[in-house]
C-alpha positions as CSV (number, residue, x, y, z in Angstrom):
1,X,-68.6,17.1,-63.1
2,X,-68.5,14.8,-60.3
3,X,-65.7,14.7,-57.8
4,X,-64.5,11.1,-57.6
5,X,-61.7,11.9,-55.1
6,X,-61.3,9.6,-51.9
7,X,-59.5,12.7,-49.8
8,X,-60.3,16.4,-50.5
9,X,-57.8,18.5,-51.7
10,X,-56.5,22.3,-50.4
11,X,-55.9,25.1,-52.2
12,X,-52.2,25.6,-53.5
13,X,-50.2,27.3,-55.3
14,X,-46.9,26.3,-55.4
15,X,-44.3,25.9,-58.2
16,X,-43.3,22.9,-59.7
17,X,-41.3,20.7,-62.4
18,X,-43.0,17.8,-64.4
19,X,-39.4,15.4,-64.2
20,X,-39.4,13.0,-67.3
21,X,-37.1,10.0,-67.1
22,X,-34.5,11.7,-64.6
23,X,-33.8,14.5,-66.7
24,X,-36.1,16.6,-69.4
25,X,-37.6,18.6,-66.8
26,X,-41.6,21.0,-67.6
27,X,-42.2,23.9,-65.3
28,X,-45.4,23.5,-63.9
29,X,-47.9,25.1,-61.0
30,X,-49.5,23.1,-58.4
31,X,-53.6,24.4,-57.9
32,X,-54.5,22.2,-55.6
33,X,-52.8,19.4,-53.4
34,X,-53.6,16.6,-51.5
35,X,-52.3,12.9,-49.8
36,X,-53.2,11.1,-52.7
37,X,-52.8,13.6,-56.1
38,X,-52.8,17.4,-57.5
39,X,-54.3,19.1,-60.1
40,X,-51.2,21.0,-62.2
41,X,-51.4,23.6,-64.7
42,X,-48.8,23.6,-67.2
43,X,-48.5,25.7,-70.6
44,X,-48.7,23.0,-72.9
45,X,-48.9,18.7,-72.7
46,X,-46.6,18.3,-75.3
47,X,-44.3,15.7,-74.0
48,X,-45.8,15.0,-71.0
49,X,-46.2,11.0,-70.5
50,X,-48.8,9.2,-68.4
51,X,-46.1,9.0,-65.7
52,X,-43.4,11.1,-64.5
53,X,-42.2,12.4,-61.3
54,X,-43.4,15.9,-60.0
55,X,-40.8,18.0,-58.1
56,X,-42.6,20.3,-55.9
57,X,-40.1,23.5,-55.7
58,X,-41.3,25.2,-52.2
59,X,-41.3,21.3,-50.3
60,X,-38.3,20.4,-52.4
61,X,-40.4,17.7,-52.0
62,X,-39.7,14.3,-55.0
63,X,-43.1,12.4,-55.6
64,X,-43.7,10.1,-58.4
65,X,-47.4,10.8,-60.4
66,X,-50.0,8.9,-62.5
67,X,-52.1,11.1,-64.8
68,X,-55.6,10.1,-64.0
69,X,-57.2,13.3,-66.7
70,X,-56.1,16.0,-69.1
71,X,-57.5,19.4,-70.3
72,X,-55.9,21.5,-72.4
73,X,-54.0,23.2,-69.5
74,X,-54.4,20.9,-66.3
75,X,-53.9,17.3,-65.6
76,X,-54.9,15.7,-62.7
77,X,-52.5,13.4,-61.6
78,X,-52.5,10.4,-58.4
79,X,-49.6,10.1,-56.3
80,X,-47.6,6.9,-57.1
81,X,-43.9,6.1,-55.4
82,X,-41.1,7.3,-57.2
């Protein structure tokens, strides 16, 4: 697969919480972080929209996200304001 990213992302592994409209909130792990997005790994998509905000528990850090592709347990997602 071909890496389209325009800034290369680091290694993490932090914890996290897909937040959907301000308050239905997914658990989620952050595998790799960067300026512009993140890859997540969640245990299921079910309910997750194309857009949400990602709360990244260690940072206590807010950041609103775009989901640029899916697999059955990752999305990749671009960093959008929240």
């Amino acid at each position: 697969m071909d890496d389209r990213r325009k800034v290369q992302r680091l290694r993490a592994l932090k914890g996290g919480r897909v937040a959907i409209n301000g308050a239905a909130c997914i658990d989620c792990r952050v595998r790799n972080m960067s300026a512009a997005g993140a890859c997540l790994e969640v245990v299921s998509q079910l309910g997750i929209p194309d857009d949400f905000n990602l709360m990244v528990t260690s940072d206590l850090a807010r950041q609103g996200c775009h989901v640029v592709w899916r697999s059955d347990s990752r999305l990749g997602v671009q960093f959008t304001s929240c």
